[in-house]
ZAROPA-689264 format. One record per residue (C-alpha): residue in one letter; y negated, z, x. Coordinates in Angstrom, 2 decimals, decimal comma. Layout:
# ZAROPA-689264
{rec 'A'; {Y; Z; X}}
...
//
This chain:
# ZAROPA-689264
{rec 'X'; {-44,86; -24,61; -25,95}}
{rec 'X'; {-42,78; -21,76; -24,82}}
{rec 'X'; {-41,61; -23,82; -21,98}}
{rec 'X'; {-45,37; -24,58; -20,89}}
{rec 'X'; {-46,46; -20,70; -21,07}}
{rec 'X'; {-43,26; -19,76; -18,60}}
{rec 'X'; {-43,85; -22,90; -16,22}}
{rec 'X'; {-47,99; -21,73; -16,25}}
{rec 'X'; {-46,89; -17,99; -15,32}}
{rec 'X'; {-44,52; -18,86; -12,44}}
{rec 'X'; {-41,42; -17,79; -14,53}}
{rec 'X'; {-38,40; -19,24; -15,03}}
{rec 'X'; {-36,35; -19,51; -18,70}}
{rec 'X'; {-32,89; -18,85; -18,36}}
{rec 'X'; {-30,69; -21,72; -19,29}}
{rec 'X'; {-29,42; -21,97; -22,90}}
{rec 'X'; {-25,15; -22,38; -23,09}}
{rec 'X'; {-23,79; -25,69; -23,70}}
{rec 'X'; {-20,76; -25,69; -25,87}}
{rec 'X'; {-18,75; -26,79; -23,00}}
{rec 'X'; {-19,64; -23,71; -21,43}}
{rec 'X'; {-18,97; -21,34; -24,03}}
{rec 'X'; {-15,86; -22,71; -24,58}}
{rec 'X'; {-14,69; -21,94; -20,79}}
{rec 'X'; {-16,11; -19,07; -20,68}}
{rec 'X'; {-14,23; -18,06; -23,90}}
{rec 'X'; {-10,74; -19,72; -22,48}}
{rec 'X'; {-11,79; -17,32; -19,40}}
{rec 'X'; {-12,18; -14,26; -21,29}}
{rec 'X'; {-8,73; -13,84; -22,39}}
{rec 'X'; {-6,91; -13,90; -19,37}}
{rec 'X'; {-9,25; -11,95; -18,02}}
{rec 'X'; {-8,67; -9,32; -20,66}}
{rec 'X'; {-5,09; -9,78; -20,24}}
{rec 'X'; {-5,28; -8,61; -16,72}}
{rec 'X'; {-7,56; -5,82; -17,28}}
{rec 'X'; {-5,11; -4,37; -20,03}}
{rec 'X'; {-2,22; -4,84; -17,54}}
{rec 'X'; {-3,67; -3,01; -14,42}}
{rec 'X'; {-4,76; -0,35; -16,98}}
{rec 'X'; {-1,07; 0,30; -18,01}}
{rec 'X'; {-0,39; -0,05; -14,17}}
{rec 'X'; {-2,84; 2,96; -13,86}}
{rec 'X'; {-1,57; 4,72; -16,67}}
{rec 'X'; {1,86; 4,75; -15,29}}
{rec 'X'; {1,36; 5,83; -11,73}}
{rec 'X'; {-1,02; 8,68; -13,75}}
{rec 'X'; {1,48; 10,06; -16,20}}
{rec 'X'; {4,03; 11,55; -13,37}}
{rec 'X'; {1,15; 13,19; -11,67}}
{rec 'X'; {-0,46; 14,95; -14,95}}
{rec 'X'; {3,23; 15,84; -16,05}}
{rec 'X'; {4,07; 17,72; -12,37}}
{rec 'X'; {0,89; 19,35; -13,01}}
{rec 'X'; {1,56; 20,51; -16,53}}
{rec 'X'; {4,96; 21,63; -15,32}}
{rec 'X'; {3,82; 23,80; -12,54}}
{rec 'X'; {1,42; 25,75; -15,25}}
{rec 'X'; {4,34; 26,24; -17,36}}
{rec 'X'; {7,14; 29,09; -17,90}}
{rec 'X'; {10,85; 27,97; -17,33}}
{rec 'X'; {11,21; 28,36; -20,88}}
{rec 'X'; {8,63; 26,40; -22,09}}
{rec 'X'; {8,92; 23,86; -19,09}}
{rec 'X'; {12,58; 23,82; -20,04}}
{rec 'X'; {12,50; 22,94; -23,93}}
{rec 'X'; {9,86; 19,86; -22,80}}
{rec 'X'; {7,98; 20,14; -26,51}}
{rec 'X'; {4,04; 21,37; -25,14}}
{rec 'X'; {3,06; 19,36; -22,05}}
{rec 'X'; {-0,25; 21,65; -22,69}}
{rec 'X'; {0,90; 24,81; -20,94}}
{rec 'X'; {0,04; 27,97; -23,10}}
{rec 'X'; {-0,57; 29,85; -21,22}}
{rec 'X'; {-0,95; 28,83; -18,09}}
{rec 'X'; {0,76; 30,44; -15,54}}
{rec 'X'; {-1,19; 30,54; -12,22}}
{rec 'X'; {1,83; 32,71; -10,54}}
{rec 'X'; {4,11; 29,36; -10,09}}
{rec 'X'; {1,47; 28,87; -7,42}}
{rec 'X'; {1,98; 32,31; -5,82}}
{rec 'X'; {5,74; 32,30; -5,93}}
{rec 'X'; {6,15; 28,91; -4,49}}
{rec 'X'; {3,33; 29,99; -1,58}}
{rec 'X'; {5,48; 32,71; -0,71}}
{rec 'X'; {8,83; 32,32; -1,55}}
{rec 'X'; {8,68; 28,53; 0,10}}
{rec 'X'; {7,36; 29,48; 3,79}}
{rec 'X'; {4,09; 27,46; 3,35}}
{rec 'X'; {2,07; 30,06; 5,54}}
{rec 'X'; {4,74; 28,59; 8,06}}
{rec 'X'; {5,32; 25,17; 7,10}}
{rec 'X'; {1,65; 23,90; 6,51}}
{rec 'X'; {0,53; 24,89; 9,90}}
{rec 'X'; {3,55; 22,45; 11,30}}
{rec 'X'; {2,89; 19,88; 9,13}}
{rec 'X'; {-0,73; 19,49; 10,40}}
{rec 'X'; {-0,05; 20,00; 13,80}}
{rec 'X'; {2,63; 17,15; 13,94}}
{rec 'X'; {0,36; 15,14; 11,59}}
{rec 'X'; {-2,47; 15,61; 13,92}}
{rec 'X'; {-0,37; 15,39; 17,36}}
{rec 'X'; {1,10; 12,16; 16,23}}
{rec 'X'; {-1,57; 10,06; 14,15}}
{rec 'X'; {-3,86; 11,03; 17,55}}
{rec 'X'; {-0,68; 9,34; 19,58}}
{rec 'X'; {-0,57; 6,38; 17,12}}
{rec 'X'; {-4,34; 5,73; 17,84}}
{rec 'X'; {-4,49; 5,60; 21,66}}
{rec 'X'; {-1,54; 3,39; 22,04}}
{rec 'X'; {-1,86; 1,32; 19,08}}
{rec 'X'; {-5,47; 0,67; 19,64}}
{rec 'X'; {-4,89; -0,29; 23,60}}
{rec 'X'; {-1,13; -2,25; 22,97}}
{rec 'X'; {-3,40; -4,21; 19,75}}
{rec 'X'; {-6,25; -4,93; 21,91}}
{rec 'X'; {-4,07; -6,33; 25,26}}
{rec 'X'; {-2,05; -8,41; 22,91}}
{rec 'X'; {-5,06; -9,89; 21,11}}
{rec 'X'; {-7,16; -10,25; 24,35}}
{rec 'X'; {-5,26; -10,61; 27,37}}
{rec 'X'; {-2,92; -14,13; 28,18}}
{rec 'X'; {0,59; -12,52; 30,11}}
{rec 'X'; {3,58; -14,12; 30,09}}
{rec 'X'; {5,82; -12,79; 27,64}}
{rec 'X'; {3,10; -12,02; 25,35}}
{rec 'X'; {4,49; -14,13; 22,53}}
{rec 'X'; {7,98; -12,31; 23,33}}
{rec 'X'; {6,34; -8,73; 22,93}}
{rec 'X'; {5,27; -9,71; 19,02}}
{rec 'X'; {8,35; -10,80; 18,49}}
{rec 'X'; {10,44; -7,60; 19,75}}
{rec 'X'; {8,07; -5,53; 17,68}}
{rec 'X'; {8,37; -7,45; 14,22}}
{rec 'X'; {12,42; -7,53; 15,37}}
{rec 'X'; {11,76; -3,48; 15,43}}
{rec 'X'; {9,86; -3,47; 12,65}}
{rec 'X'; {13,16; -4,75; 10,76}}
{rec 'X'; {15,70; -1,89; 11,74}}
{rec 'X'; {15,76; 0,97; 9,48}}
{rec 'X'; {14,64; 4,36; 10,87}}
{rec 'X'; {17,42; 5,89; 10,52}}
{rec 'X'; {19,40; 3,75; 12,37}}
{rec 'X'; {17,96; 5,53; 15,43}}
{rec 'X'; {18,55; 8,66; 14,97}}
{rec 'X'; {21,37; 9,55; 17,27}}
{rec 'X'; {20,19; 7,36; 20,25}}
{rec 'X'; {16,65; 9,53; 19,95}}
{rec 'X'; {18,76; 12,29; 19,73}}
{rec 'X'; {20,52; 12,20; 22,87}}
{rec 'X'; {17,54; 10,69; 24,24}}
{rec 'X'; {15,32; 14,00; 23,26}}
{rec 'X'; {18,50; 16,29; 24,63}}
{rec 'X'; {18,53; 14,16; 27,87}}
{rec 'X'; {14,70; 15,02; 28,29}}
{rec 'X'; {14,98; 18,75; 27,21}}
{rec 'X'; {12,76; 18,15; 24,30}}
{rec 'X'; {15,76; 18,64; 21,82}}
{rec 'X'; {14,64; 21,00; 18,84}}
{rec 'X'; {10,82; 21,05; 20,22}}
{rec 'X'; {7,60; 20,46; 18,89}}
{rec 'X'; {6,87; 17,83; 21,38}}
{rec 'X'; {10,09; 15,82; 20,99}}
{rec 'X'; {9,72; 15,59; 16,97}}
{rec 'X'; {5,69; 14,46; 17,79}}
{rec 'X'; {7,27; 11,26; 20,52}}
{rec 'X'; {9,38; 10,37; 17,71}}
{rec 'X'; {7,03; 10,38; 15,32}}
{rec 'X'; {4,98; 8,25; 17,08}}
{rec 'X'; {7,30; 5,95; 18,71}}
{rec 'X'; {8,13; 5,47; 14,80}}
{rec 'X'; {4,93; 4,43; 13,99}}
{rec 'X'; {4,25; 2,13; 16,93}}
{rec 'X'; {5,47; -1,03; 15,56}}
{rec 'X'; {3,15; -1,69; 12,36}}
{rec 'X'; {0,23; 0,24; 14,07}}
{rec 'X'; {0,25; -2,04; 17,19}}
{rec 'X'; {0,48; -5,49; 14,44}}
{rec 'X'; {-2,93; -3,94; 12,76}}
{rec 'X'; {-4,97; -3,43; 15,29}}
{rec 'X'; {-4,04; -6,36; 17,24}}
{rec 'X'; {-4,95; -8,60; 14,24}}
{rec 'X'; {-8,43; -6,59; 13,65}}
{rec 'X'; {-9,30; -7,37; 17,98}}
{rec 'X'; {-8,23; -11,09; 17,01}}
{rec 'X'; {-10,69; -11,26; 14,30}}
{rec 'X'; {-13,60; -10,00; 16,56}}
{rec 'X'; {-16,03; -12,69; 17,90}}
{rec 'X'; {-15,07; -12,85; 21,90}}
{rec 'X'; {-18,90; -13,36; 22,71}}
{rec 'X'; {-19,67; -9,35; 22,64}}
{rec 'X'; {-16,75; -9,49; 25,59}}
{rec 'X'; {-18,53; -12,13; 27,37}}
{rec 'X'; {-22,20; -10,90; 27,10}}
{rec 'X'; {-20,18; -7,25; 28,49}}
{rec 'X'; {-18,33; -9,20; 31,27}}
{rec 'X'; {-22,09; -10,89; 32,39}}
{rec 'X'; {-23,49; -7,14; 32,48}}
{rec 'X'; {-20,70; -5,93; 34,97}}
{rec 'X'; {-18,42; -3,71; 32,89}}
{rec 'X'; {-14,66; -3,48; 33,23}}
{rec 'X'; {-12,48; -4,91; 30,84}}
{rec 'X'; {-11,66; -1,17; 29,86}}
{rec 'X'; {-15,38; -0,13; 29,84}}
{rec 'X'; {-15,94; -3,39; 27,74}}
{rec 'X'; {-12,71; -1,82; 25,34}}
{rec 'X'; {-14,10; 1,94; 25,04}}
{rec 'X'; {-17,49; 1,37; 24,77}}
{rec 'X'; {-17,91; -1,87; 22,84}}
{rec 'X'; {-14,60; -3,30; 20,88}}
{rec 'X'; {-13,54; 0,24; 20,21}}
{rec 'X'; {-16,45; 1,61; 17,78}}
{rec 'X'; {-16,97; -1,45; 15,87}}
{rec 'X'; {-12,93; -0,99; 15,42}}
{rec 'X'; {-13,27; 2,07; 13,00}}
{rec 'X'; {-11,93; 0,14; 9,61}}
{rec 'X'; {-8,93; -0,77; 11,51}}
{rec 'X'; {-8,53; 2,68; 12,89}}
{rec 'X'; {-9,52; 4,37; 9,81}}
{rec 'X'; {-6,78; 2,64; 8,24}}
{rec 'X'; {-3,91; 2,95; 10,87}}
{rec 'X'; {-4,81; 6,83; 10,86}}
{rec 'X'; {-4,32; 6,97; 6,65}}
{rec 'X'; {-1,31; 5,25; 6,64}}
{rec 'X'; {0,20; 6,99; 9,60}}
{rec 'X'; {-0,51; 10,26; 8,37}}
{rec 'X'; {0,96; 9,74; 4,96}}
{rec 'X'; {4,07; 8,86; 6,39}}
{rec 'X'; {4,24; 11,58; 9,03}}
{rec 'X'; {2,96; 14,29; 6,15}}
{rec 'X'; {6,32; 13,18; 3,56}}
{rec 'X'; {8,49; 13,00; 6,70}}
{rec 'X'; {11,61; 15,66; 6,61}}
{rec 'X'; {14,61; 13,53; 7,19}}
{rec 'X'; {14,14; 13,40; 10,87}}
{rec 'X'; {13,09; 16,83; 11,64}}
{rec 'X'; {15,88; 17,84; 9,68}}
{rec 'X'; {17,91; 16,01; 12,41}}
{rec 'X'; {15,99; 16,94; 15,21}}
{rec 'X'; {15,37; 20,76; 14,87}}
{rec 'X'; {17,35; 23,74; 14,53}}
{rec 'X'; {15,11; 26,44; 14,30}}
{rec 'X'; {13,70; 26,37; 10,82}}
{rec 'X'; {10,76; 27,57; 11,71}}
{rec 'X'; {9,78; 24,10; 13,11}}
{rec 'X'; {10,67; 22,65; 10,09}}
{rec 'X'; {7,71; 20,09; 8,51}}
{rec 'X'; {6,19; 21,45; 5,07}}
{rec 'X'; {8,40; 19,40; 3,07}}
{rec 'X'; {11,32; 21,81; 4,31}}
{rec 'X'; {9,71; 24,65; 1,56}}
{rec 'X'; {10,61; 22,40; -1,15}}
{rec 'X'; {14,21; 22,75; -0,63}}
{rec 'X'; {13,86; 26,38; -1,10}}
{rec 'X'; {13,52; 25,80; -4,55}}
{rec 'X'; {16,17; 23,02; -5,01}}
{rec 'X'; {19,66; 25,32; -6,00}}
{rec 'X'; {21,91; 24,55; -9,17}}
{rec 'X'; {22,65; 28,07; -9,52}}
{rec 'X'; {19,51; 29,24; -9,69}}
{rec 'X'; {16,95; 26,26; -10,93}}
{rec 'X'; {13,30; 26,77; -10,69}}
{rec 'X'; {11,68; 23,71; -11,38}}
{rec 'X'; {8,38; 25,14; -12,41}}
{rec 'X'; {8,15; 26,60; -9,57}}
{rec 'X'; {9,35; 23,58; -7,64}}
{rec 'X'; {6,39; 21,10; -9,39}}
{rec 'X'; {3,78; 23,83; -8,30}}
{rec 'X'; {5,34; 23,68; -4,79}}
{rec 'X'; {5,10; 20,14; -4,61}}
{rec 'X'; {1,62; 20,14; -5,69}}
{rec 'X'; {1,00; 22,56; -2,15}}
{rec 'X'; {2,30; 20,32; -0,41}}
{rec 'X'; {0,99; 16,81; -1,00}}
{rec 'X'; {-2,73; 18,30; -1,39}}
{rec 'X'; {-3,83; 18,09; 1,47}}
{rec 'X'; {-3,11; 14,38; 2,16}}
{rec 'X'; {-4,36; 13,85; -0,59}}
{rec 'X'; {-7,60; 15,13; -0,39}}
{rec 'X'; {-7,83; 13,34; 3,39}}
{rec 'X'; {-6,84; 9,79; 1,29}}
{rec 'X'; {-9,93; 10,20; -0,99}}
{rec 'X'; {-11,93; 10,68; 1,91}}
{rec 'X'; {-10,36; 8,18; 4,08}}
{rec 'X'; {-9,27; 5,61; 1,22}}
{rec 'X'; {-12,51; 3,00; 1,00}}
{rec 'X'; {-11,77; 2,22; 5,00}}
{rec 'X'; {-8,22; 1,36; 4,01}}
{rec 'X'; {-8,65; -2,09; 2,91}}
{rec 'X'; {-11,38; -2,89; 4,66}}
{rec 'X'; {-9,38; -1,97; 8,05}}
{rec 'X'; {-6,32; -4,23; 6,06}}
{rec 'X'; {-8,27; -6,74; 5,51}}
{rec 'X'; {-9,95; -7,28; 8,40}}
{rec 'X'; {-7,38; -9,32; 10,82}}
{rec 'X'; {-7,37; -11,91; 7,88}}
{rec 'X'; {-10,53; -12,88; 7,39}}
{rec 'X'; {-10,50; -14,80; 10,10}}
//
């Protein structure tokens, strides 16, 4: 009767379980739950460090020091002041954005142009060119220090702002290039042919067309990039001799001396100095794997 009312009013009854369904969606279930427990403790355990550095740097030396309270009592807002003055950060910040921006800007224009000519364009040697980059892709960093070095003092761009920017970039060619290249592949060659039929250039066709639709890929490069150039100190520490050119991670080590320890003041430091890529991560973050993604969808 029930099934007569619902057919007469144009509705439909949701199907009733079988047992064989129940019984894979229970052998489902469990695994399921399995995995949601285990990312969870994944979670927890990338969380813990972060909410400890954060207690710290609201705690005194002594209390940090005898490690009983991680609820700081009280909590001691001057770690912030002390390690804003005391590391340079008035200094340091304004470096660390500059190079960030400098470089990640860099990064863009080339990687976006090398990406799209190696995805697009049929050269000889083009097979060659992927394979010297995933070859450069495999040496460690440091392993060119010295020859960018000399390089840099050859060019009179030793211990300059511009020098440490080329580096930075030329660092972060290789992966960059590999991204973008895979996100052009993935794009449908028709919106290049319907451009070509209206008369524009293969650059016009590049700037005005493949470019904006490449934003995820961009996005992406940019987020990465930046969080490696931000946490960069190694090779600036190489590179520069004026200190006052030094990248913000170069306040840290203000703080790090085994005479005089001051790790509270040290986690509150730290804090200064990864918050702003932070904050430009949860801005930035939802393009990330989108832009990631896209070269292998296809």
């Amino acid at each position: 009767m029930n099934t007569l009312v619902d057919t007469a009013r144009g509705t439909k009854t949701p199907p009733v379980p079988t047992p064989s369904t129940r019984r894979r969606v229970a052998r489902l279930r469990g695994p399921r739950m399995a995995l949601y427990a285990l990312l969870i403790a994944g979670a927890l355990e990338a969380l813990v460090p972060v909410l400890w550095i954060l207690s710290g740097s609201l705690q005194s030396a002594e209390q940090l020091y005898k490690g009983t309270d991680p609820i700081p009592h009280p909590f001691e807002w001057g770690n912030f002041a002390t390690a804003w003055n005391e590391g340079g950060f008035s200094q340091y910040l304004p470096n660390s954005l500059l190079y960030t921006a400098g470089s990640v800007l860099g990064i863009l224009v080339i990687a976006s142009m090398a990406g799209y000519a190696l995805a697009r364009i049929e050269f000889p040697g083009r097979g060659a060119v992927v394979g010297a980059i995933l070859v450069i892709m495999i040496i460690p960093l440091p392993a060119s220090f010295i020859a960018q070095y000399k390089l840099l003092i050859t060019l009179g761009l030793a211990n300059t702002r511009i020098g440490y920017i080329l580096v930075l970039i030329a660092g972060g060619l290789p992966i960059s290039i590999l991204i973008m290249r895979g996100f052009f592949a993935s794009q449908p060659k028709e919106l290049e042919e319907a451009a070509a039929i209206d008369g524009a250039s293969l650059l016009g066709t590049f700037w005005r067309i493949i470019l904006p639709l490449a934003r995820p890929g961009l996005v992406a490069v940019a987020v990465i990039q930046a969080m490696g150039v931000w946490n960069e100190y190694l090779m600036g520490l190489v590179l520069f001799n004026d200190s006052s050119l030094m990248p913000v991670q170069r306040g840290l080590t203000n703080f790090v001396s085994a005479e005089s320890p001051q790790q509270q003041i040290l986690l509150a430091a730290s804090l200064i100095a990864v918050l702003p890529i932070v904050v430009f991560y949860a801005i930035a973050q939802r393009h990330i794997i989108s832009g990631l993604s896209a070269g292998a969808l296809k």
